[in-house]
BATI-72703 format. One record per atom (N, C-alpha, C, O, CB): atom name; x, y, z. Coordinates in pm, whole numbers. Glycine has a CB too. Example, Ala and Ser with C-alpha at 12.3 -4.5 7.8 and 13.67 -1.06 7.14 Angstrom:
2
REC  site    east   north      up
REC     N    1319    -569     780
REC    CA    1230    -450     780
REC     C    1320    -330     780
REC     O    1424    -332     846
REC    CB    1131    -447     905
REC     N    1285    -225     708
REC    CA    1367    -106     714
REC     C    1290       3     787
REC     O    1341     114     804
REC    CB    1408     -60     572
END
This chain:
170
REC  site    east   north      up
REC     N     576   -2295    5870
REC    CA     522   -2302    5737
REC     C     371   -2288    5744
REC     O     332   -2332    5852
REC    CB     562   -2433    5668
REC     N     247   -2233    5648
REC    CA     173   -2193    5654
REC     C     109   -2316    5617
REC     O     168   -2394    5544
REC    CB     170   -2086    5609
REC     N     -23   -2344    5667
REC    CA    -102   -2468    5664
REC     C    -247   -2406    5570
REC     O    -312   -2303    5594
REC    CB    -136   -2531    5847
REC     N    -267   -2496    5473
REC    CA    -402   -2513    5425
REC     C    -477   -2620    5408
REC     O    -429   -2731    5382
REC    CB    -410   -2471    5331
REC     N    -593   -2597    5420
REC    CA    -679   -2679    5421
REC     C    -745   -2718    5276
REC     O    -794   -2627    5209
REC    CB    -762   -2632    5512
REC     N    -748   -2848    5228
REC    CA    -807   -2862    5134
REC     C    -914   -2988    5169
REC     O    -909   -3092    5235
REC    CB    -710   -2873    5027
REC     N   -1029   -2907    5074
REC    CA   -1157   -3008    5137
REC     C   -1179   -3079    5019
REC     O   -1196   -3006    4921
REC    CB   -1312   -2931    5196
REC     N   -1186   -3241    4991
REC    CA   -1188   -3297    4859
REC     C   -1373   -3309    4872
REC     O   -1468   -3294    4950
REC    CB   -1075   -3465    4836
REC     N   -1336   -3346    4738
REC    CA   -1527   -3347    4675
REC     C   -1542   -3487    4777
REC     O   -1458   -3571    4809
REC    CB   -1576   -3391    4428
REC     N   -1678   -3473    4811
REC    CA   -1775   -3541    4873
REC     C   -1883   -3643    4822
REC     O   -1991   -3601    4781
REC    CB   -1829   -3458    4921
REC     N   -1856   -3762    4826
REC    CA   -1982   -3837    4723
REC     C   -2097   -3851    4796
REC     O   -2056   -3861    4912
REC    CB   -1950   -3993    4666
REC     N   -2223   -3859    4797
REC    CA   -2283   -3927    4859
REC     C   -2256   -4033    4947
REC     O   -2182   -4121    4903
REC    CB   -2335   -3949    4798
REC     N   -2312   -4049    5100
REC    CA   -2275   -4134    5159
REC     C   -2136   -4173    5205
REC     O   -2101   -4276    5264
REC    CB   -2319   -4198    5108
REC     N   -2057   -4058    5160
REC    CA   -1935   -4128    5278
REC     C   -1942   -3955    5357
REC     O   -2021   -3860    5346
REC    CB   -1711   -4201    5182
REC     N   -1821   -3979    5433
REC    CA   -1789   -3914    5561
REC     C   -1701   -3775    5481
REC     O   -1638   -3764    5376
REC    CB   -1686   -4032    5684
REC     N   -1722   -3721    5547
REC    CA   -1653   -3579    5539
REC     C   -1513   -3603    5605
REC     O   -1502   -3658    5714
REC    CB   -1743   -3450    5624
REC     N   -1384   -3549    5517
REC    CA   -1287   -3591    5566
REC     C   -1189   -3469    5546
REC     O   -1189   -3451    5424
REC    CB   -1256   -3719    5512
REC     N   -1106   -3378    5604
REC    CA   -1043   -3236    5573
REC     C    -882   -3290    5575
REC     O    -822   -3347    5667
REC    CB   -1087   -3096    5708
REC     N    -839   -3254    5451
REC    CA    -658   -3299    5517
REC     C    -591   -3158    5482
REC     O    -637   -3065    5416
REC    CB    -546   -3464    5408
REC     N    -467   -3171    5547
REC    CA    -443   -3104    5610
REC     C    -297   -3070    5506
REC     O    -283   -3169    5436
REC    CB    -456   -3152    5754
REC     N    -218   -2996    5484
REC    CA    -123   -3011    5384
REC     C      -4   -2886    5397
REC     O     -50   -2778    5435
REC    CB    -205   -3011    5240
REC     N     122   -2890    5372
REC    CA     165   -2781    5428
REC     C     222   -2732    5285
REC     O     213   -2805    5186
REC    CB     265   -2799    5562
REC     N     291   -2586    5281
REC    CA     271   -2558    5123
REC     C     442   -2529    5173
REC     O     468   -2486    5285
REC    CB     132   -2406    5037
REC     N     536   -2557    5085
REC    CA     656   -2510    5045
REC     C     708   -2393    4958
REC     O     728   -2406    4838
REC    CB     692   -2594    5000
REC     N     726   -2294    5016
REC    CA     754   -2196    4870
REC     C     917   -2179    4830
REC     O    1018   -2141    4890
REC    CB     691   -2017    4900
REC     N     893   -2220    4719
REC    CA    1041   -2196    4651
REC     C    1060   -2144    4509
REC     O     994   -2161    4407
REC    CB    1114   -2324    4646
REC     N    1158   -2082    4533
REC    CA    1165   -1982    4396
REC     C    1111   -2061    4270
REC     O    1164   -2158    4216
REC    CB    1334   -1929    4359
REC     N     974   -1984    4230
REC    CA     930   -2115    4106
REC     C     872   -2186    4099
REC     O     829   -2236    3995
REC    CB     982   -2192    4067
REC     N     846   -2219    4227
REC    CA     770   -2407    4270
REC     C     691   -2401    4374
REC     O     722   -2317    4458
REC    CB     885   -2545    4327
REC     N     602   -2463    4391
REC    CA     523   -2451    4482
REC     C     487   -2627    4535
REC     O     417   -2686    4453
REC    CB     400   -2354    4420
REC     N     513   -2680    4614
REC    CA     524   -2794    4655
REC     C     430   -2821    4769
REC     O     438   -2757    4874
REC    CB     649   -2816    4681
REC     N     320   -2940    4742
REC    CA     231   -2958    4880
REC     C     274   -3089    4926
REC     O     308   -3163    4834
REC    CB      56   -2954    4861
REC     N     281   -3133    5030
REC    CA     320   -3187    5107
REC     C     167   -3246    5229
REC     O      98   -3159    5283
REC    CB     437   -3089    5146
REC     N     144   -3362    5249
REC    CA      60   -3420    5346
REC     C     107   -3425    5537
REC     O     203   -3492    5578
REC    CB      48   -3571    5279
REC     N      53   -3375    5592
REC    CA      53   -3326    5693
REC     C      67   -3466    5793
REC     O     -20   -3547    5824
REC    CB     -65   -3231    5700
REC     N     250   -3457    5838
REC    CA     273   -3567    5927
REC     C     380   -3694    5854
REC     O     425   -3796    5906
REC    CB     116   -3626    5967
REC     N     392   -3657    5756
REC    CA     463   -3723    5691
REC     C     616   -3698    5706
REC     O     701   -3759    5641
REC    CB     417   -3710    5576
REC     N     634   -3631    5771
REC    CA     811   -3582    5800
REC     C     859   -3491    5700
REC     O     788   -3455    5606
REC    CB     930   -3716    5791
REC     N    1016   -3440    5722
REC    CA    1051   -3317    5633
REC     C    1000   -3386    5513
REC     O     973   -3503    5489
REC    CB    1221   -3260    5624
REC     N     994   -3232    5418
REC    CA     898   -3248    5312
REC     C    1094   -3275    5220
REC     O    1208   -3234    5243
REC    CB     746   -3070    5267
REC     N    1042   -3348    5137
REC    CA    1221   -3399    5032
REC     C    1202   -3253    4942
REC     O    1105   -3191    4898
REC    CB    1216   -3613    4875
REC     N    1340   -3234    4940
REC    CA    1380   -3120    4822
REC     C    1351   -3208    4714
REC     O    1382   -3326    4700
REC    CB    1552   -3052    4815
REC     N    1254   -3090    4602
REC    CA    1179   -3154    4430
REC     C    1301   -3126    4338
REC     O    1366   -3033    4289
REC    CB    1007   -3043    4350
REC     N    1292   -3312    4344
REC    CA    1395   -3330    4224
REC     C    1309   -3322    4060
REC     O    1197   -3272    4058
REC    CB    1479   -3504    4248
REC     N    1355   -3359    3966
REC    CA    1331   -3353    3841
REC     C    1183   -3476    3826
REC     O    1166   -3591    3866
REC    CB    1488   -3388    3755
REC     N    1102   -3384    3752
REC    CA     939   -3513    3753
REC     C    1003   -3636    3741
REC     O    1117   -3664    3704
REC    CB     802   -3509    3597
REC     N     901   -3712    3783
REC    CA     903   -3849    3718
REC     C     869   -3827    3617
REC     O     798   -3738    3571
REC    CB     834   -3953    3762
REC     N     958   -3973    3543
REC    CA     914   -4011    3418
REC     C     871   -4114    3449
REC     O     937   -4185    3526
REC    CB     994   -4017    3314
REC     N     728   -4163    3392
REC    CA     725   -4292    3375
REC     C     748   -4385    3329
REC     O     646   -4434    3279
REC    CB     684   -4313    3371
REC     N     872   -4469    3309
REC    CA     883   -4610    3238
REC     C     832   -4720    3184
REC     O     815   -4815    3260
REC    CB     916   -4655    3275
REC     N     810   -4728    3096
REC    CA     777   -4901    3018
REC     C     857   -4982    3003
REC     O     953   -4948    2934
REC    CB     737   -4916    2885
REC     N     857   -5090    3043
REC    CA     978   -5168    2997
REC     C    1033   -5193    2832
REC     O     971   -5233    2734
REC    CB     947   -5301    3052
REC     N    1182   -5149    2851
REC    CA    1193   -5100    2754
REC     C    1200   -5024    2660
REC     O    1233   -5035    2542
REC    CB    1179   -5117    2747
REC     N    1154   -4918    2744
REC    CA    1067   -4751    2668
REC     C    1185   -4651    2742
REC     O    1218   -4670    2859
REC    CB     837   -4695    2751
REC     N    1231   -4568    2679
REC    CA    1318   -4402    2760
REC     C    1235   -4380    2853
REC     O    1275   -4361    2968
REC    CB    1332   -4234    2663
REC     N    1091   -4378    2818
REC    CA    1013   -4282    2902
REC     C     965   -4141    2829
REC     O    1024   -4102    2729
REC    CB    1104   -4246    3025
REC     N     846   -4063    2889
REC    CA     769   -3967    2885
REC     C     901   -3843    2817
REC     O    1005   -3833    2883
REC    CB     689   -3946    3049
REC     N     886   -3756    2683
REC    CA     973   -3679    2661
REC     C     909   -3571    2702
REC     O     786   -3577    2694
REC    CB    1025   -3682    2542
REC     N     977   -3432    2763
REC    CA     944   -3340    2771
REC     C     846   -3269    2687
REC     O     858   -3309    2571
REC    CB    1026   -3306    2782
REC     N     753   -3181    2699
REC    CA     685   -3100    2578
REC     C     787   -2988    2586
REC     O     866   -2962    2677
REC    CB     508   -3046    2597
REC     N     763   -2921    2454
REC    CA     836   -2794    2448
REC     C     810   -2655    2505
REC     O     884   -2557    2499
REC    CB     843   -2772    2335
REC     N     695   -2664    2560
REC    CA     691   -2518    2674
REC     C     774   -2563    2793
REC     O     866   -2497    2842
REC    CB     513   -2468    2743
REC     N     718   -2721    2852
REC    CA     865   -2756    2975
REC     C     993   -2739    2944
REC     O    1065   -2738    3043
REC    CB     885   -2903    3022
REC     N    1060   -2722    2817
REC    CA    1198   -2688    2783
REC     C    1173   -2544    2769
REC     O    1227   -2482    2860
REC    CB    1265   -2763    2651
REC     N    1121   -2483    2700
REC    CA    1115   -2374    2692
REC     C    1079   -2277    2824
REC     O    1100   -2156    2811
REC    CB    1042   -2370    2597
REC     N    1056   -2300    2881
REC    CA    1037   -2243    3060
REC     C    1035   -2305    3160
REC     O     930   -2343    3212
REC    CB     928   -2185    3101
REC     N    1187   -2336    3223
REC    CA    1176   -2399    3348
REC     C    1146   -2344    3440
REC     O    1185   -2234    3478
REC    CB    1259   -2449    3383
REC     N    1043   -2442    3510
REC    CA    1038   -2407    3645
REC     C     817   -2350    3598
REC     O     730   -2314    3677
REC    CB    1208   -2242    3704
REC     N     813   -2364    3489
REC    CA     688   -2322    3479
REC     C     645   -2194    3444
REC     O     524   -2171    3439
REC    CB     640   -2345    3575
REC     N     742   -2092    3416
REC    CA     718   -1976    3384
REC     C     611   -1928    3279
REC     O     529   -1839    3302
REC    CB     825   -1942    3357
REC     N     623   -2010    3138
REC    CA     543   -1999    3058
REC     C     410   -1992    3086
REC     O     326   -1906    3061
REC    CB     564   -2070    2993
REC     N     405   -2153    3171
REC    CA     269   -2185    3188
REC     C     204   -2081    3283
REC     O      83   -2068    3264
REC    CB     256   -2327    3241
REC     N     256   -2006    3378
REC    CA     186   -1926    3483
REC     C     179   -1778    3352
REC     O      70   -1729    3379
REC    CB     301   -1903    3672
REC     N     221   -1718    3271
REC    CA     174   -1628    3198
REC     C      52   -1641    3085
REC     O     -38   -1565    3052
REC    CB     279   -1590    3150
REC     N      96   -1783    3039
REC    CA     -65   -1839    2994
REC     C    -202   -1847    3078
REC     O    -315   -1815    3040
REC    CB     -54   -1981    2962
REC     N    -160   -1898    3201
REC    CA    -269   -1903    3270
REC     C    -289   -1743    3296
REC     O    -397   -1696    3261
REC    CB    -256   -2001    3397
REC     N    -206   -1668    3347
REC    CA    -297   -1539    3395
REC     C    -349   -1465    3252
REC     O    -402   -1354    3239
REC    CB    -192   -1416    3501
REC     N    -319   -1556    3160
REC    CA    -374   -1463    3012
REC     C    -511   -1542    3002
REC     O    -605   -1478    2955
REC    CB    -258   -1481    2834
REC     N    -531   -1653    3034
REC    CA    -670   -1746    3013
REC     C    -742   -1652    3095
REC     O    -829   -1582    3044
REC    CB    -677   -1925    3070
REC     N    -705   -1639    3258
REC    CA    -750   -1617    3376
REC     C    -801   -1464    3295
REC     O    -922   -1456    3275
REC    CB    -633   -1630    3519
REC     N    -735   -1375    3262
REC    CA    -789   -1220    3223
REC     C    -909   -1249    3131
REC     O   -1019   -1200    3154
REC    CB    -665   -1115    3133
REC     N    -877   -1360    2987
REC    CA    -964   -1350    2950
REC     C   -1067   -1431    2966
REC     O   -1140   -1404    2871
REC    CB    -942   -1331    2874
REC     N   -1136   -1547    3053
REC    CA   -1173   -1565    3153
REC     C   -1263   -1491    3192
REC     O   -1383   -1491    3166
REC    CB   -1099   -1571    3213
REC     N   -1181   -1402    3280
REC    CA   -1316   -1280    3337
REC     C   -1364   -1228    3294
REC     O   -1456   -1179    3360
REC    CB   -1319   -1190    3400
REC     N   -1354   -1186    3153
REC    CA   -1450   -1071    3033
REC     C   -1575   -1186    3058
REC     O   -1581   -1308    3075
REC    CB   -1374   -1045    2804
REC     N   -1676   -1063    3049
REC    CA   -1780   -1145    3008
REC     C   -1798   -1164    2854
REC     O   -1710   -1157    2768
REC    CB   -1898   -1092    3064
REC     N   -1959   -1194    2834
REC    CA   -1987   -1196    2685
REC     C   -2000   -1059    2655
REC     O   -1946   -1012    2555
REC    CB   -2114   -1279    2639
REC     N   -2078    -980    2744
REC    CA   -2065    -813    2692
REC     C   -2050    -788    2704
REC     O   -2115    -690    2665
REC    CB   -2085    -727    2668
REC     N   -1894    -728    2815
REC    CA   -1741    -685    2824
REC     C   -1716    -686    2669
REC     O   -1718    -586    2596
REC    CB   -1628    -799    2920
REC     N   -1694    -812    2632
REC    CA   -1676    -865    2499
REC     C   -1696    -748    2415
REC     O   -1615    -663    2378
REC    CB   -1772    -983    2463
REC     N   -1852    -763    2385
REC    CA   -1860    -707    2265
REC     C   -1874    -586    2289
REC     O   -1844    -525    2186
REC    CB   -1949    -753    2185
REC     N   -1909    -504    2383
REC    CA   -1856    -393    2424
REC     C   -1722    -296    2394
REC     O   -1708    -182    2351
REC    CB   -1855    -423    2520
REC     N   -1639    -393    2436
REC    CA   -1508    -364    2408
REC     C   -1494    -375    2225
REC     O   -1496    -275    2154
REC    CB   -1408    -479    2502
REC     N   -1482    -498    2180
REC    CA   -1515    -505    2040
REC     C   -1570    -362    1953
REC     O   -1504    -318    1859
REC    CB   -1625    -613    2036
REC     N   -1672    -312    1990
REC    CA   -1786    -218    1938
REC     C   -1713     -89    1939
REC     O   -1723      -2    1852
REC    CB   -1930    -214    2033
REC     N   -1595     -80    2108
REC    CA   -1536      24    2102
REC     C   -1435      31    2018
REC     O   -1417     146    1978
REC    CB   -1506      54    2203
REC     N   -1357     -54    1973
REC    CA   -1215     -84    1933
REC     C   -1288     -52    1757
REC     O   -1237      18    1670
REC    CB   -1133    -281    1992
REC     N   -1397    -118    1751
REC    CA   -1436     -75    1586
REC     C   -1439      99    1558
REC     O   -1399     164    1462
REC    CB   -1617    -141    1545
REC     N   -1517     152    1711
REC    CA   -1562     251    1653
REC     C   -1432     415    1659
REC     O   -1440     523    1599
REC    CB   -1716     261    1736
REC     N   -1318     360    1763
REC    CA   -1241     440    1768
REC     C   -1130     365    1627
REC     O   -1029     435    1618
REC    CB   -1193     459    1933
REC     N   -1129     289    1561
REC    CA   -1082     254    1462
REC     C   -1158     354    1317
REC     O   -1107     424    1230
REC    CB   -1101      96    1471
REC     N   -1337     307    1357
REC    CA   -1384     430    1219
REC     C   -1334     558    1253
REC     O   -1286     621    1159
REC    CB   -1565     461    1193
REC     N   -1332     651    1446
REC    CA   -1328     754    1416
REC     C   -1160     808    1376
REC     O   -1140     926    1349
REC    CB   -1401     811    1521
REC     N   -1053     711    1376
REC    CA    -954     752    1317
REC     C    -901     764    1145
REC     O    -816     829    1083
REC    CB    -889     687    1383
REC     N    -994     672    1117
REC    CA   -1019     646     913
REC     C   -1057     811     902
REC     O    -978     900     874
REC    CB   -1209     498     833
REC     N   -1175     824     927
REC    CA   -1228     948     927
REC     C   -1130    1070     955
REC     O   -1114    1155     867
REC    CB   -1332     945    1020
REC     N   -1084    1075    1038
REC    CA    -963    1153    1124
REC     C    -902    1180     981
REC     O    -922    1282     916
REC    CB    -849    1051    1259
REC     N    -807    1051     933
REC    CA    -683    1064     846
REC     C    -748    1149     730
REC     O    -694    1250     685
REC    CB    -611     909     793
REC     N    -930    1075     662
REC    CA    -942    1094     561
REC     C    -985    1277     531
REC     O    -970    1340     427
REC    CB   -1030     983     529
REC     N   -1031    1316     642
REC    CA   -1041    1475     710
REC     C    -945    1510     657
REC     O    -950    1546     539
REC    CB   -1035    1512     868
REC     N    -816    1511     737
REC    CA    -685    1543     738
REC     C    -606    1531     591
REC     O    -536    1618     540
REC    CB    -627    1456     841
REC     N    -626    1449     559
REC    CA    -586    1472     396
REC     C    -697    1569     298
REC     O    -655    1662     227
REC    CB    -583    1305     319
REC     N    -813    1538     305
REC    CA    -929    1660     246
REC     C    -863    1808     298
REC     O    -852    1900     217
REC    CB   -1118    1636     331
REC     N    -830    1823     407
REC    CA    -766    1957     429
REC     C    -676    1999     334
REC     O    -673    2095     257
REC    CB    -698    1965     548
REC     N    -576    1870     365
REC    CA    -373    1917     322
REC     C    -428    1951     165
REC     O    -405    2055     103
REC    CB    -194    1726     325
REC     N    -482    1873     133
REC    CA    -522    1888     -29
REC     C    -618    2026     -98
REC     O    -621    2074    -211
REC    CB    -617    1748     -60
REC     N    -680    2055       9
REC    CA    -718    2194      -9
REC     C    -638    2351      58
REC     O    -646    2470      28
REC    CB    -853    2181      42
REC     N    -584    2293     133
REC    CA    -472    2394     139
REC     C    -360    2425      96
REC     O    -279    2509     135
REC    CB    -441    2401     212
REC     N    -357    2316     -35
REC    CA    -238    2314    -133
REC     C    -311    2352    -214
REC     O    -243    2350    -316
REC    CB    -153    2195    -171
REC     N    -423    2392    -245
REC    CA    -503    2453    -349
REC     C    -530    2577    -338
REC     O    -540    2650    -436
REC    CB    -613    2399    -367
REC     N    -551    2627    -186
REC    CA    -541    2771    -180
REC     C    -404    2838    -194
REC     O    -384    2950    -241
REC    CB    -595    2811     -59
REC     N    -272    2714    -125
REC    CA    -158    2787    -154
REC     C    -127    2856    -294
REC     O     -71    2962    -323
REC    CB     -63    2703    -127
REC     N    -208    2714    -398
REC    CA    -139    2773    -568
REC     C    -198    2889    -576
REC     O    -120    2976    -614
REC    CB    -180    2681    -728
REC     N    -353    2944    -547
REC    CA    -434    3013    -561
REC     C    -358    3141    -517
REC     O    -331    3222    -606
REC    CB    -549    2969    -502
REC     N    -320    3168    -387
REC    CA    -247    3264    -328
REC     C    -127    3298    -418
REC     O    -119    3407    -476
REC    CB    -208    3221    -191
REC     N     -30    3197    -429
REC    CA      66    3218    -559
REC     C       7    3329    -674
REC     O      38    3447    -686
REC    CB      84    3062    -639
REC     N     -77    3260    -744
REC    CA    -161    3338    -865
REC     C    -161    3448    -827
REC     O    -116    3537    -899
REC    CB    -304    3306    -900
REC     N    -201    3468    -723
REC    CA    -288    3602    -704
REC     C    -167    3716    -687
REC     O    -159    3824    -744
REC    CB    -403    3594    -550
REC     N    -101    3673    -618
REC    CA      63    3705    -596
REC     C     103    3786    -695
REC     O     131    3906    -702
REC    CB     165    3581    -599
REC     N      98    3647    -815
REC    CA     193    3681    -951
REC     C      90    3804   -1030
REC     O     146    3891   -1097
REC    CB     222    3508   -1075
REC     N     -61    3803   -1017
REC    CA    -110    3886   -1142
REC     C    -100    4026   -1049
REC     O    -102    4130   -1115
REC    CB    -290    3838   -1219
REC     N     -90    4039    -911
REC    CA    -102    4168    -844
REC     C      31    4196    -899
REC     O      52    4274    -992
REC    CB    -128    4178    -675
REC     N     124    4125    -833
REC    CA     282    4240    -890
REC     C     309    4241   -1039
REC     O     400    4314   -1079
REC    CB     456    4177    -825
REC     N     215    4140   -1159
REC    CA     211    4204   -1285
REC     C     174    4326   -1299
REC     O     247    4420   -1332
REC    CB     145    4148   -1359
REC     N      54    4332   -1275
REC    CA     -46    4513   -1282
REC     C      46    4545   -1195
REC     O     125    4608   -1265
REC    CB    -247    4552   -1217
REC     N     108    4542   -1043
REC    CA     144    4685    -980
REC     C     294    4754   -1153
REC     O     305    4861   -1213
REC    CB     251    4638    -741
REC     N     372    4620   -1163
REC    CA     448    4667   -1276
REC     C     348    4717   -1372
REC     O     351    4838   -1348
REC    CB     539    4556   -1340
REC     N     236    4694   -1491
REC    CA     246    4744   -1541
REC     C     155    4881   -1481
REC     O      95    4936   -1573
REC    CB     243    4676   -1638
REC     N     142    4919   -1400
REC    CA      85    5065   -1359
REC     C     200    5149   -1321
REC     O     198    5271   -1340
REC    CB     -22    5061   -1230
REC     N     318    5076   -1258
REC    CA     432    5172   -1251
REC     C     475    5240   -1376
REC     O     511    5352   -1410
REC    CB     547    5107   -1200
REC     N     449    5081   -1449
REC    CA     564    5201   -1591
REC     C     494    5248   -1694
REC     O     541    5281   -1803
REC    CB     699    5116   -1697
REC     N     279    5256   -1632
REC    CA     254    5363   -1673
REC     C     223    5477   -1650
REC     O     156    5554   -1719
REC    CB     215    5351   -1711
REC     N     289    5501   -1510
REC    CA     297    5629   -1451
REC     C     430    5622   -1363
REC     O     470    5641   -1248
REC    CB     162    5663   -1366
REC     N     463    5592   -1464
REC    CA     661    5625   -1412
REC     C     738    5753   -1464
REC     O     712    5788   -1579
REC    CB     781    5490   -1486
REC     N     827    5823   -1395
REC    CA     883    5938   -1473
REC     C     922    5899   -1621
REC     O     887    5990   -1697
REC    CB    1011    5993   -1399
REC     N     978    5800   -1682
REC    CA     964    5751   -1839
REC     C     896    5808   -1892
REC     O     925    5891   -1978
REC    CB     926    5636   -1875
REC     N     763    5770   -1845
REC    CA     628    5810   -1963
REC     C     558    5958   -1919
REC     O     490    6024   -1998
REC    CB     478    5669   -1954
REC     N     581    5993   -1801
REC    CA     546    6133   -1825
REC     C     620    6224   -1824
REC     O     585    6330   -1774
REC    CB     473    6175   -1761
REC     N     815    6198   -1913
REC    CA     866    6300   -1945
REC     C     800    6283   -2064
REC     O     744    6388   -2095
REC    CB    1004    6321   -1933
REC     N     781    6189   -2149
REC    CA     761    6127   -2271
REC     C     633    6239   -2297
REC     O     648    6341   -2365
REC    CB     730    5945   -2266
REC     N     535    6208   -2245
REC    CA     392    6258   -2265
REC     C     400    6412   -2232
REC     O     322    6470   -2308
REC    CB     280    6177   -2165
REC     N     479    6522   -2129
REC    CA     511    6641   -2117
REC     C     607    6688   -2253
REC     O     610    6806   -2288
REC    CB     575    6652   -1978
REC     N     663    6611   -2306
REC    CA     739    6644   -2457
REC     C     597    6646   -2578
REC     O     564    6741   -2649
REC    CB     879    6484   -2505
REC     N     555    6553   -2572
REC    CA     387    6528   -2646
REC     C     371    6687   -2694
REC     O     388    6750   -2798
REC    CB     225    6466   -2505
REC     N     316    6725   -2523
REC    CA     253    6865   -2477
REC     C     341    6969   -2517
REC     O     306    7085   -2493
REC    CB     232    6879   -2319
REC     N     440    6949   -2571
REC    CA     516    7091   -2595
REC     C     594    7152   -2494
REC     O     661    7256   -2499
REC    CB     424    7195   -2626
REC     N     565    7031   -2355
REC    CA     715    7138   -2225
REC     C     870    7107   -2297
REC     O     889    7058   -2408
REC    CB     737    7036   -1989
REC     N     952    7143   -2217
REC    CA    1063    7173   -2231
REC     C    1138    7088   -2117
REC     O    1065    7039   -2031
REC    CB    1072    7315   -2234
REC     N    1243    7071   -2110
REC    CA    1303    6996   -1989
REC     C    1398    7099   -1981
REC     O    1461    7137   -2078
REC    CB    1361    6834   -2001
REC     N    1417    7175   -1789
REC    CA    1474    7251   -1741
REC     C    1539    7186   -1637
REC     O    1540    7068   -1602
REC    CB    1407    7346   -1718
REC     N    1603    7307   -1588
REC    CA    1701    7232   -1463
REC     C    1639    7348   -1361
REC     O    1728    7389   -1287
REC    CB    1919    7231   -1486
REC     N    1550    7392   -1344
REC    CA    1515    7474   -1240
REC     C    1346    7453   -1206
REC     O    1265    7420   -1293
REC    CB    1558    7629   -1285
REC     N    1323    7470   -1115
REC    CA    1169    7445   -1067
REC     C    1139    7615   -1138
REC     O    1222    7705   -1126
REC    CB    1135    7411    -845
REC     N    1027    7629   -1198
REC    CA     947    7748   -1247
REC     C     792    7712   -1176
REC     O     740    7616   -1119
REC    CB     945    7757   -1438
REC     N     756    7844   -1215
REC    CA     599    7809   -1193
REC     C     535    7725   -1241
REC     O     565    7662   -1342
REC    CB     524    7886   -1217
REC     N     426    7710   -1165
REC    CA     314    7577   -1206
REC     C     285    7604   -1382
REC     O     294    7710   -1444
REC    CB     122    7596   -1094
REC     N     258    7504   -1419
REC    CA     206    7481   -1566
REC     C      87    7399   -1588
REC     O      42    7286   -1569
REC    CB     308    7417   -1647
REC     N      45    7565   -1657
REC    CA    -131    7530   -1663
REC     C    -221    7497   -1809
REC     O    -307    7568   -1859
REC    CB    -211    7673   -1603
REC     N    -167    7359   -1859
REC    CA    -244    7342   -1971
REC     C    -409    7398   -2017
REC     O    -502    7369   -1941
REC    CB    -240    7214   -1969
REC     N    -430    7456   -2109
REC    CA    -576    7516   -2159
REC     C    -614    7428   -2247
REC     O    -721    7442   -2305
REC    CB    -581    7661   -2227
END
């Protein structure tokens, strides 16, 4: 088993003293043990402390809620992360989180200024659509065979069934 050393605080005036402690690992638990004391006992359930008269100490609800300590070791490495930020990590981070927050407002509000003008050129295109194939109709049917048998009757031709020579109005 792996041995560590733990050095307790030192008061003034006494002696420097190192003990010695052996660590147990078990799924979950971590158990220290004083060095020389014989096998270390398999960890039964905490003490409770008794009053006479009293049940004793009730569980808190993260100890029910995670045995074995689970909770508490994800809290701590969440203290521990934030912990290490500094103060201007902090606001650093902060400053960024604002400013990629404005540049996405902006983003959306872009992005809709577009959709909204490209539904304005769409109607526009429509229009333009509808008054071109009005005029191309009405230029067809005023130069459609209709109106210039119509207008060659005007003139005095004749309607034949044979191609003749050219006809040369004076």
């Amino acid at each position: 088993m792996p041995m560590v050393e733990v050095k307790p605080v030192r008061k003034p005036g006494e002696e420097r003293v190192t003990v010695r402690r052996e660590v147990v690992d078990r799924p979950g638990k971590r158990v220290l043990r004083l060095d020389g004391r014989g096998p270390a006992a398999p960890p039964g359930p905490p003490l409770v402390p008794r009053a006479p008269g009293k049940a004793g100490r009730l569980p808190s609800w993260s100890e029910l809620a995670s045995p074995g300590g689970a909770g508490r070791a994800a809290k701590a490495r969440a203290n521990a992360f934030v912990e290490s930020i500094s103060t201007r990590q902090f606001v650093l981070i902060i400053f960024a989180l604002a400013a990629a927050f404005t540049l996405y407002i902006n983003h959306v509000n872009a992005t809709q200024d577009v959709a909204s003008e490209l539904q304005q050129l769409r109607r526009e295109n429509q229009r333009l659509h509808l008054k071109y194939n009005r005029l191309k109709g009405e230029f067809d049917t005023a130069t459609g065979p209709a109106m210039i048998y119509q207008r060659a009757k005007a003139l005095g031709l004749e309607e034949g069934y044979s191609y003749g020579p050219t006809i040369v109005v004076e």
